[in-house]
N, C-alpha and C positions, 0 to 999 in steps of 0.2 A: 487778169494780170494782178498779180500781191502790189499793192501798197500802191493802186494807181492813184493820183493822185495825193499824192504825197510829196513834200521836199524834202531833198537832202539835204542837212546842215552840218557844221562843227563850230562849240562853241566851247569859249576858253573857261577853264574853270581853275583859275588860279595857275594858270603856267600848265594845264594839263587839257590838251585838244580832246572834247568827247563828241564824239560821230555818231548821226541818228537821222532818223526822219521823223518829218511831222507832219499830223494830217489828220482833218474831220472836223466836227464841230460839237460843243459842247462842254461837258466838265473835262477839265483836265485829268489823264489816264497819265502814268509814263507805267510805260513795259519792261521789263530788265530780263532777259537770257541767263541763262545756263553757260556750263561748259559738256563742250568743247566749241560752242556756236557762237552766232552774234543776234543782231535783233531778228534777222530772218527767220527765227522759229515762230515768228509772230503772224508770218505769209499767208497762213490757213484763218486767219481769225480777224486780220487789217483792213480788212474792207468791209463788215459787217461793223466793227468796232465804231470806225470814223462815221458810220450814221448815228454814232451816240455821243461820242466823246472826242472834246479835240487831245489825239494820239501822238506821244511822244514816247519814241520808241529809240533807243541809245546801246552805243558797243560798251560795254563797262570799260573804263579802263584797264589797259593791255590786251583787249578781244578785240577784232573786227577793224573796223576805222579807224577806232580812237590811239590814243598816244599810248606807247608802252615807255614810262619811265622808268629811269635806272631807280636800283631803289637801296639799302642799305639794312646792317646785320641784325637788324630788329623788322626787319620787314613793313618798315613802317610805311611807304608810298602806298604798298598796296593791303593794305590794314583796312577791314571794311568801314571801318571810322573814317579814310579818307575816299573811299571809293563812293560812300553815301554821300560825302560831302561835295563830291564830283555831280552827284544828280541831281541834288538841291541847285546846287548851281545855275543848270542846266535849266530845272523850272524858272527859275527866281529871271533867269535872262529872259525868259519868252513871257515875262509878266506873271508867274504865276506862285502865291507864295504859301496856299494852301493845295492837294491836290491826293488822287485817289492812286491806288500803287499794284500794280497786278505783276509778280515779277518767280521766275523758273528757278530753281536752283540754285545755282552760287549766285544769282541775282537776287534769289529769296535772302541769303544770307546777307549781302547788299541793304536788303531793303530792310530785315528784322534791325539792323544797327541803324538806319536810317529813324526807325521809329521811335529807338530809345533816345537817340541824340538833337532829333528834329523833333520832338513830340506835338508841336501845333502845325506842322506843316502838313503831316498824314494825315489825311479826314480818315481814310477808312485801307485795309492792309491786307489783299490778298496773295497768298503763299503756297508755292505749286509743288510737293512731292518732295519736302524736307524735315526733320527736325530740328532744335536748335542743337547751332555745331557745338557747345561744350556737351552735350546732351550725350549725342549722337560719337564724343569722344570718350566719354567716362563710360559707355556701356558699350565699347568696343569689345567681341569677341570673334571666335574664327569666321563662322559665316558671316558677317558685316565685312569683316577685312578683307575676305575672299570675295564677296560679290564687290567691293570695293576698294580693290587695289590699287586704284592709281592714286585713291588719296593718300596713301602709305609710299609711294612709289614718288609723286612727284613734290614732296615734302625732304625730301634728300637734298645736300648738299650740294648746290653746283661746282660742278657742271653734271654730274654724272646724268639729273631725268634728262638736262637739255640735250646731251650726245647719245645718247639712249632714242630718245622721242624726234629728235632732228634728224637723224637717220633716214626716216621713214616718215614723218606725220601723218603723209596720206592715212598708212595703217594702222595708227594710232587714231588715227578718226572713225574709220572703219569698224575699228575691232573694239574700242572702248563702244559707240556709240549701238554698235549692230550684235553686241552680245548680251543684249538687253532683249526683255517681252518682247519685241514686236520683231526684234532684229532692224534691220535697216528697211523695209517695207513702207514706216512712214514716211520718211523723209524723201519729199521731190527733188527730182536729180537736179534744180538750178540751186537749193538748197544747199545740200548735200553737198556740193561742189565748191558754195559760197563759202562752209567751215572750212575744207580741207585750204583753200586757198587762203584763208584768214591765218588759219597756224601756220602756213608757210613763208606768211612774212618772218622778216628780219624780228628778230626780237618776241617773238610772238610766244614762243614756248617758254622760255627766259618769263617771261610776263604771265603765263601761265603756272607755272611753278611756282612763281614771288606769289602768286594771291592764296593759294595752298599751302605754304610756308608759313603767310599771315595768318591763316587761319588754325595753325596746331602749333600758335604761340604768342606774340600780340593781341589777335580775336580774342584768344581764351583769357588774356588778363582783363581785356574789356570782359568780358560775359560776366567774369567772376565778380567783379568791382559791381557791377550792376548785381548779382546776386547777392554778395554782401549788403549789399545796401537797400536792398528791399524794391531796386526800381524796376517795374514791369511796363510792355507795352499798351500802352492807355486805348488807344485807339479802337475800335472795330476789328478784329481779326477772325478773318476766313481762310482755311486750311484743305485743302484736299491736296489727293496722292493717288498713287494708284494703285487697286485692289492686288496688281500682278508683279508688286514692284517690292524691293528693298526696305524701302519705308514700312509697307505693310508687314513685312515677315518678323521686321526685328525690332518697328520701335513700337508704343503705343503714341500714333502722333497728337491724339487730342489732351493727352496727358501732361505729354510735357512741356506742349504749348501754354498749357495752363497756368504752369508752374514759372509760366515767361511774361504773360499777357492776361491781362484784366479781363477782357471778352472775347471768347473762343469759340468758334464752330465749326462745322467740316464736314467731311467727308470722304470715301474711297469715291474712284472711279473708275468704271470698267476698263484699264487699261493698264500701261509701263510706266515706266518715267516720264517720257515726253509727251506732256500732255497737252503743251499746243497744238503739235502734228498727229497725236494719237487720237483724240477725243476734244477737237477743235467746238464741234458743234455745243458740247456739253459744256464743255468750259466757257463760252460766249453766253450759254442761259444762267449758267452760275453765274457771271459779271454782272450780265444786266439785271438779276435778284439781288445781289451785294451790292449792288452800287449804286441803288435806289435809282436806276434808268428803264423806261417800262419800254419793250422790243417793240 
């Protein structure tokens, strides 16, 4: 069973409910998801994890459990500057005011603005199958926007992705998630079932749009202000992606990591994007080497 042993909690973080479990013993992990999922993509790797680490594993804001807040024309609610500040939170309530960061995607995105704005609370920063997003905007061309269309898609105007995407979610979960390397093969069907039902709440796509809206406008005046200014992430950072995936074809990710963070490493991995469900096992040996935890 995923996450046996585990509690369910929701804790407030300044007027904004974020939903999670916790569970294991040891240094503090917190986990952060991707889209179009919630912390569940962590199911293949949670119970190996909690014999090392005590595990906090959280919906970002507007995914999953947590609160989908209205939000306004700067997209400021869900601005990864407030979403990090959602997860600090999150630590800081369960005692914890330093801690290690393992997080997928637009959770990676999460946590990269987590490290520039928290910089003592990160001890160490790993990063599953991204670039940084001013990066990965300024070196848009067709194949990027093609294998990547719903960031172009759900950065529109509401309402048009929410009546578009509301329509249908289920296949919008489907089709975004299963046209990818592996197709839908990795993802276990209680899984699988937990995202579709996550975007079908009320508000859920609405909330999904706003953090993709943040990010190709907001994000990028943060990115920039921190480029201008010479501030990079201090921290430890480890980077991998996978060999079959986006990342590998279009960006160089150790590169531009570089050009973000003081100490960089990484690597491809035999797999697609989702590399909790794809390559679970590889990715728990890569934590417990990065995270100075011995198996």
């Amino acid at each position: 069973m995923s996450f046996a042993g585990y509690e369910p909690f929701s804790v407030d973080a300044a007027g904004v409910a974020i939903a999670g479990v916790k569970g294991g013993n040891g240094p503090p992990l917190l986990l952060l998801h991707g889209h179009p999922q919630t912390h569940e993509i962590w199911h293949k790797c949670a119970d190996v994890l909690a014999r090392h680490f005590t595990v906090i594993a959280t919906d970002l804001r507007g995914y999953g459990a947590s609160a989908k807040p209205g939000s306004d024309d700067q997209h400021t609610p869900y601005s990864k500057r407030a979403m990090a500040a959602d997860q600090v939170a999150v630590m800081r309530h369960f005692g914890y005011e330093h801690f290690l960061v393992c997080a997928h995607d637009r959770g990676a995105r999460v946590a990269h603005r987590m490290a520039m704005d928290f910089p003592d609370a990160v001890d160490r920063l790993m990063l599953l199958d991204i670039a940084p997003t001013l990066a990965m905007y300024e070196a848009t061309d067709r194949e990027f926007a093609t294998a990547y269309f719903h960031w172009f898609l759900l950065i529109q105007p509401s309402p048009l992705p929410e009546l578009l995407i509301g329509g249908n979610p289920n296949a919008y979960i489907d089709r975004v998630m299963g046209n990818r390397h592996a197709g839908l093969a990795p993802f276990a069907p209680h899984a699988l079932q937990a995202y579709r039902d996550a975007l079908a709440q009320p508000g859920a796509v609405y909330a999904m749009c706003e953090d993709y809206r943040a990010s190709a406008s907001i994000d990028l005046e943060h990115d920039r202000a921190d480029r201008e200014r010479g501030l990079k992430i201090a921290c430890p950072l480890r980077v991998l992606w996978g060999a079959e995936g986006v990342i590998e074809r279009c960006f160089d990710a150790l590169a531009e990591w570089r050009r973000v963070a003081r100490d960089v490493s990484g690597r491809a991995l035999p797999c697609g994007h989702y590399i909790p469900e794809e390559q679970p096992d590889a990715l728990i040996e890569e934590m417990l080497a990065f995270f100075d935890t011995t198996a």
